[in-house]
C-alpha positions in Angstrom: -7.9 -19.0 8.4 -10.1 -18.0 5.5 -8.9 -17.5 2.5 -8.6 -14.0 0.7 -10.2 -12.5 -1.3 -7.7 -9.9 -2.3 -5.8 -10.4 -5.6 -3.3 -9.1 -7.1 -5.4 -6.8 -9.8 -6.9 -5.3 -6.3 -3.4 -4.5 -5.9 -3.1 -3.0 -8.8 -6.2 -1.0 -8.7 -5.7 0.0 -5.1 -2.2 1.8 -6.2 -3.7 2.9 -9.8 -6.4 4.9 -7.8 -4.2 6.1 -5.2 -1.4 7.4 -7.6 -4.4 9.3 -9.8 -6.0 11.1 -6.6 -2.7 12.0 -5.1 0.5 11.4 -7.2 2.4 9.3 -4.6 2.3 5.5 -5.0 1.5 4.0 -1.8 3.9 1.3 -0.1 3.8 -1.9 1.0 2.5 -1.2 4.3 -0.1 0.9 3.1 -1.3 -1.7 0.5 -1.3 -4.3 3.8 -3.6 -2.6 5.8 -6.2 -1.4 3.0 -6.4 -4.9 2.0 -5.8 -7.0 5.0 -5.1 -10.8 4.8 -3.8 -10.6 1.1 -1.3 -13.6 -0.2 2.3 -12.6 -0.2 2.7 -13.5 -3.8 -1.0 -11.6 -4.6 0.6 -8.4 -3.5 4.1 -8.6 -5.0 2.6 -9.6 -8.5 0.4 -6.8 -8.3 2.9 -4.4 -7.4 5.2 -5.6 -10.0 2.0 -5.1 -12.7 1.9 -1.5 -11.5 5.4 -0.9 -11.8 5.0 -2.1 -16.2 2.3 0.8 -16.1 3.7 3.3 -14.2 7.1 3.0 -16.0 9.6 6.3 -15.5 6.4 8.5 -15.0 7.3 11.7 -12.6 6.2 11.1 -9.4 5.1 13.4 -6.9 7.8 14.6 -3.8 9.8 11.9 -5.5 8.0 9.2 -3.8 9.4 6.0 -5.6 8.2 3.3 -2.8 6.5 1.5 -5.4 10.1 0.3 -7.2 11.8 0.0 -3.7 13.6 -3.0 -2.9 
């Protein structure tokens, strides 16, 4: 299998783009199918670097999924 070429800041930018346009921060199974193939670890760090940004800021319908575990 070819490697990725998804990384964790695509992650982060995926989510940072998503939670601008619409105020909800997208889950994990949302992140997996916009960026198909992406390492395990890739996507958890760059969820994790969202979640520094993002902080306590009010989301939307009260769509957490970002910070679920």
């Amino acid at each position: 299998m070819q490697p990725s070429c998804w990384t964790r800041w695509s992650v982060y930018e995926y989510m940072k783009h998503r939670f601008v346009r619409t105020g909800r921060v997208p889950d994990e199974a949302e992140l997996l199918a916009e960026l198909p193939n992406i390492d395990r670890s890739e996507l958890s760090e760059g969820m994790e670097e969202f979640r520094l940004i993002l902080g306590d800021w009010p989301i939307a319908g009260g769509d957490r999924s970002c910070s679920a575990r």
